[in-house]
Structure formats: structure tokens, C-alpha cells
Residue frames relative to the residue before (quaternion, step in Angstrom):
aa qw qx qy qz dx dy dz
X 1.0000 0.0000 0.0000 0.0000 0.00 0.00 0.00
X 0.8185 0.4631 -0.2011 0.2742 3.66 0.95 0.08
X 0.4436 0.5700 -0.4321 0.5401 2.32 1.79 1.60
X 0.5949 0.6806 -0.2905 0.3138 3.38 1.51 0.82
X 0.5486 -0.6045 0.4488 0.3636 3.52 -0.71 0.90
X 0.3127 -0.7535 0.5255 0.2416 3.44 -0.96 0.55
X 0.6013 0.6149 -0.1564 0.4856 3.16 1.80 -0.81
X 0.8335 0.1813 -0.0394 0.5204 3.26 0.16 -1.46
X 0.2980 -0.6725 0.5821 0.3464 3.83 1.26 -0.35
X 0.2826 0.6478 -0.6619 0.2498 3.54 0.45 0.93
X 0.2397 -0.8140 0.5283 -0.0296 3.96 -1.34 1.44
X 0.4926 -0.3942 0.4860 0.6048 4.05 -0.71 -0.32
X 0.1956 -0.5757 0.7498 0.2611 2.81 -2.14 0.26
X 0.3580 -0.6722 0.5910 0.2660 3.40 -1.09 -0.21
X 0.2998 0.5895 -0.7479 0.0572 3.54 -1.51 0.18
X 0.7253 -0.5228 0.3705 0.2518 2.94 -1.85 -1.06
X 0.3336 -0.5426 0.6158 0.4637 3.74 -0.87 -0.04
X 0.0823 0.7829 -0.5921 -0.1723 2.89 -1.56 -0.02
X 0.6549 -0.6415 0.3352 0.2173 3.14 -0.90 1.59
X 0.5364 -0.5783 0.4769 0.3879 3.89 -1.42 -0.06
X 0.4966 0.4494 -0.3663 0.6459 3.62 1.95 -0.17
X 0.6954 -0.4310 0.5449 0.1838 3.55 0.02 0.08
X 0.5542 0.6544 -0.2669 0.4398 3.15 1.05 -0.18
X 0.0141 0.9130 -0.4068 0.0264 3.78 -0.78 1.42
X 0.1552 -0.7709 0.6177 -0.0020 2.89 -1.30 1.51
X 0.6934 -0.5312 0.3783 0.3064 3.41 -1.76 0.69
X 0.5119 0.7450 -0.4056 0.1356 3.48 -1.13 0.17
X 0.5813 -0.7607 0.2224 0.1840 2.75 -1.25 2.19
X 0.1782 -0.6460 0.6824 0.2920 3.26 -0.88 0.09
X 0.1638 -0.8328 0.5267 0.0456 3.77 -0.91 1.39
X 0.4869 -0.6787 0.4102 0.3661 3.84 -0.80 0.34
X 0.6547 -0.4789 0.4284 0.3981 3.19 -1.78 0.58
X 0.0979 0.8568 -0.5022 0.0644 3.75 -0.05 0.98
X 0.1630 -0.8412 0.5150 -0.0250 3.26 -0.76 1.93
X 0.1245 0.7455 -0.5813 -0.3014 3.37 -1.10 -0.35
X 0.2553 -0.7474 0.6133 -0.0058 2.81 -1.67 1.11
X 0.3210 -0.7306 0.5621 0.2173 3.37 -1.27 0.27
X 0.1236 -0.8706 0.4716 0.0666 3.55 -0.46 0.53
X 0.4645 -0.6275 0.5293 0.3321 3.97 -0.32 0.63
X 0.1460 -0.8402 0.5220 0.0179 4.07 -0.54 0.53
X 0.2186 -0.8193 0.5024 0.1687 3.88 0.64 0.63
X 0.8184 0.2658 -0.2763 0.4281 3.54 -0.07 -0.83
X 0.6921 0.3175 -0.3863 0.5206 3.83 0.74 0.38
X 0.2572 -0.8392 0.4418 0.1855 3.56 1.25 0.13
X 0.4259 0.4215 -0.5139 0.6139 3.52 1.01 2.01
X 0.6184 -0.4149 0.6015 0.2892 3.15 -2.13 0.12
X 0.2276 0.7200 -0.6440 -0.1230 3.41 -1.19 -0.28
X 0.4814 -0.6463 0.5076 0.3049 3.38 -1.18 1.24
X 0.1061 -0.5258 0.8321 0.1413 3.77 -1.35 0.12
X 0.1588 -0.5280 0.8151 0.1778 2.94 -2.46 0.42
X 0.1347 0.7790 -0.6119 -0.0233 3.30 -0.36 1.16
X 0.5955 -0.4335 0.5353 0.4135 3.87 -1.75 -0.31
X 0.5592 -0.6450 0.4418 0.2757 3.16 -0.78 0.83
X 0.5282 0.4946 -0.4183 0.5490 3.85 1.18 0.38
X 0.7606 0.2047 -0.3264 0.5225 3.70 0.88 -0.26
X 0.6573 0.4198 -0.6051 0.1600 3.16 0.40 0.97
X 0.2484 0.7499 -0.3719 0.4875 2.82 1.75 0.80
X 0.8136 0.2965 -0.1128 0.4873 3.27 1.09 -0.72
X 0.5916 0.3378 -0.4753 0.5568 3.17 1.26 0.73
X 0.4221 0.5906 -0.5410 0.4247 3.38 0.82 0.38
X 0.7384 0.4406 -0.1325 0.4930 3.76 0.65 -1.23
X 0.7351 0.4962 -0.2692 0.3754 3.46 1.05 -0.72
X 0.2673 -0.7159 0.4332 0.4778 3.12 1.63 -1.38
X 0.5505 -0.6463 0.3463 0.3992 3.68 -0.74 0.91
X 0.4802 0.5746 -0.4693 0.4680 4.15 0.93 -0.98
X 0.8343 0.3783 -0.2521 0.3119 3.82 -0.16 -1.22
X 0.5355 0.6197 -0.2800 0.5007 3.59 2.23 -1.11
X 0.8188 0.1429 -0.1935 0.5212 3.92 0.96 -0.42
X 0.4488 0.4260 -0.6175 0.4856 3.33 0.91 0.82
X 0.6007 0.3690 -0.4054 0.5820 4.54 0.61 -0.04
X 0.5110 0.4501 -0.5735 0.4554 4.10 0.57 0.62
X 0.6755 0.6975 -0.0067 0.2391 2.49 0.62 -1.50
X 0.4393 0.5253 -0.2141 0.6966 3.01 2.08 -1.49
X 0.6876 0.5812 -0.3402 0.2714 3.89 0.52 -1.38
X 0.3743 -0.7736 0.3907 0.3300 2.90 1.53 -0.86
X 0.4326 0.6104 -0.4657 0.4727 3.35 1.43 1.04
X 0.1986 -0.8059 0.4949 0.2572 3.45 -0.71 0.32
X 0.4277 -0.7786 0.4586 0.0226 2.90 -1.48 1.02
């Protein structure tokens, strides 16, 4: 479980390595996984997020109130 966006629900993928024979093995391909701490006005606390480095792009732009009211929608708690 701690390779998961909290935001975007972003997960491993899976495929393969493949060898200079041609030869295939498994392996994940994991997200850009941050944590961050944001400042939260209307509960007057911090709260940490682990997000993908693509939503924290998008809580920059979104604002953090609207970034953990759609977690929240996810139904993770925060």
C-alpha cells in the first residue's frame, strides 16, 4: 500500500525486464511518490499527504481545501 497516490490513486504497474538475450523478467514500474505536509486552514492543523509527484502539481493549482476534500471524496482519510 505504499506505493499509492492518495490523490490521484495512482498504483505500480507491472511488466517485464528484458534481457540482451531476450530473455523476460517481471518488474514494477512504481510512482513518483512524495510526501508532503501541507498547512490546512479550516481544521487549523498540518496534514501530511503522500502524493505522486503529478498531484502535487495539482494541489498546487487546485488549492489544498479542494485537494483533500477529492481524498476524501476517495474515501481515504486524511
Amino acid at each position: 500500500m505504499s506505493a499509492h497516490c492518495m490523490l490521484t490513486g495512482a498504483q505500480p504497474g507491472f511488466g517485464n525486464r528484458i534481457s540482451h538475450s531476450h530473455r523476460r523478467t517481471s518488474r514494477r514500474f512504481d510512482p513518483n511518490i512524495q510526501t508532503r505536509r501541507y498547512w490546512l486552514p479550516s481544521e487549523n492543523r498540518q496534514v501530511r499527504l503522500r502524493l505522486s509527484a503529478r498531484a502535487v502539481k495539482t494541489v498546487d493549482t487546485i488549492g489544498v481545501e479542494a485537494a483533500v476534500a477529492r481524498i476524501r471524496a476517495r474515501g481515504v482519510k486524511v
